[in-house]
Residue, then its C-alpha position, 0 to 999 in steps of 0.5 A: x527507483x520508482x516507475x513512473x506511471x501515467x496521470x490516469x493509472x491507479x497506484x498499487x500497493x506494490x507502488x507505494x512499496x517502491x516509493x516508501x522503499x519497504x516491502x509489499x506486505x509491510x504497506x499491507x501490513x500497516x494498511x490494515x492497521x496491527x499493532x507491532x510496527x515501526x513508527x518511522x517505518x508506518x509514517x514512511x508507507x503513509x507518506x508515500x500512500x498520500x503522494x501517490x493517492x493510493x485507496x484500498x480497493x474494498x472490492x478487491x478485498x471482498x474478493x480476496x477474502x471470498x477466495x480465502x474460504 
């Protein structure tokens, strides 16, 4: 089940997981584009990317990446 979140809140990956019914890093997984994965189950993430207008954050993800060295 799908919470629901106010008009103003951006979604998170964790949101289009729920919503798509898949797990965290398979949204991350098809977000970042690797070959290997299921067609059905990439179209299910996109679809729920584009209802809920999910955006890569690319500042976080500068950060996250700066953490990693």
């Amino acid at each position: 089940m799908v919470t629901v979140r106010s008009f103003w809140s951006i979604p998170s990956l964790r949101d289009v997981a729920a919503h798509a019914g898949v797990s965290s890093m398979t949204v991350s997984r098809v977000v970042r584009g690797p070959k290997g994965l299921n067609p059905s189950t990439a179209q299910l993430v996109h679809r729920a990317i584009e209802v809920l207008g999910y955006r890569l954050d690319s500042l976080l993800t500068a950060l996250a990446k700066q953490r990693e060295r």
